[in-house]
N, C-alpha and C positions, 0 to 999 in steps of 0.2 A: 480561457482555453477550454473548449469540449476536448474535440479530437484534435489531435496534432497530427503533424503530416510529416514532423521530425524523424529521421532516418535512425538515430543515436538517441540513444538518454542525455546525451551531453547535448547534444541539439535539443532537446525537448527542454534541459533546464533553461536556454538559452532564451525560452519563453516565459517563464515563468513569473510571477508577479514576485518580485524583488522581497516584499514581505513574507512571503510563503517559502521562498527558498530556504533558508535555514532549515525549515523540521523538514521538508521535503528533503533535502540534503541526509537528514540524520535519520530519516524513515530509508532511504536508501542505501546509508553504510548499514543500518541492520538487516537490511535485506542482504546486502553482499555478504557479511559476515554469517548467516545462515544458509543462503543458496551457495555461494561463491560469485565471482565478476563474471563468471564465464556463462551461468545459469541468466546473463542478465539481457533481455530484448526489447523491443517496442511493439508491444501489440493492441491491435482496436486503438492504437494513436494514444499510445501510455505505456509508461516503466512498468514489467514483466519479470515473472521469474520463473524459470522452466516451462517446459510444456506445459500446457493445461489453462493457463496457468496457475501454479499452485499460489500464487501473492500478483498482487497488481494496486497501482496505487495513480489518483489521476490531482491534477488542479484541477476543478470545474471553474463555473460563473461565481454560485455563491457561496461553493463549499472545498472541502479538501473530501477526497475520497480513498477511503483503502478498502481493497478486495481480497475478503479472505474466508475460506472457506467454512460455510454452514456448521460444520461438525467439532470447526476446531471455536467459531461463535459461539456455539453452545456451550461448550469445556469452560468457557469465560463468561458466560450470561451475567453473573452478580455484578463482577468489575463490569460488567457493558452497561450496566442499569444507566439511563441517563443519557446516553449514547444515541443521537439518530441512527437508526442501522436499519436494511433490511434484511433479505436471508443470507446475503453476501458484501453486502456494502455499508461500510460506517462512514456514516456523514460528518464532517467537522465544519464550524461554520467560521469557527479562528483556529489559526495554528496553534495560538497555544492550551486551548482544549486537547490534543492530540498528547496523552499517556506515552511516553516512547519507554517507557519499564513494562508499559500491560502491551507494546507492540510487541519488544521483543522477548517475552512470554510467547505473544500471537503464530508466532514467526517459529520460534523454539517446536513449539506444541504442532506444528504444521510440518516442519520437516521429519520430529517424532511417531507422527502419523502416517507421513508418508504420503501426505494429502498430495493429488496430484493437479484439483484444480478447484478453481472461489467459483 
């Protein structure tokens, strides 16, 4: 899945490659437990959170992707060592690469900021 054309998050998981969904799953209760469910959309055809958006997170082809913003990337640079990433996108190429203690730092540190967009 690139772009999804899914209306809902719940539609959008309804895509998803069966193996991914788990941390996909648990990359999104921290999002809700950060944003809230109500902060939660589909935008550019992926799970969103607030305007801007300040977090976004996609299935690609041959990766998992999360979108978060440059400044709160920086605040974490040591933990990212290692990490495909570029100034707003961390690459994963298996789910279980995917830190969900250094997410929800990521997540923590982005609402503390007040980050309004990745």
């Amino acid at each position: 899945m690139v772009q999804s054309r899914a209306a809902t998050v719940d539609d959008w998981f309804a895509e998803v490659d069966p193996k991914r969904e788990p941390v996909l799953r648990a990359v999104r209760a921290l999002a809700r437990k950060h944003f809230g469910a109500e902060a939660e959309r589909m935008n550019y055809g992926m799970p969103a959170y607030t305007e801007g958006p300040a977090f976004a997170f996609n299935s690609q082809k041959q990766y998992i992707s999360l979108y978060v913003s440059p400044t709160v990337n920086a605040l974490h640079a040591e933990a990212l060592k290692g990490v495909d990433a570029g100034k707003s996108c961390l690459r994963f190429r298996r789910p279980e690469q995917i830190d969900l203690d250094l997410v929800d730092r990521l997540l923590a540190d982005t609402v503390r900021l007040g980050v309004t967009s990745c």
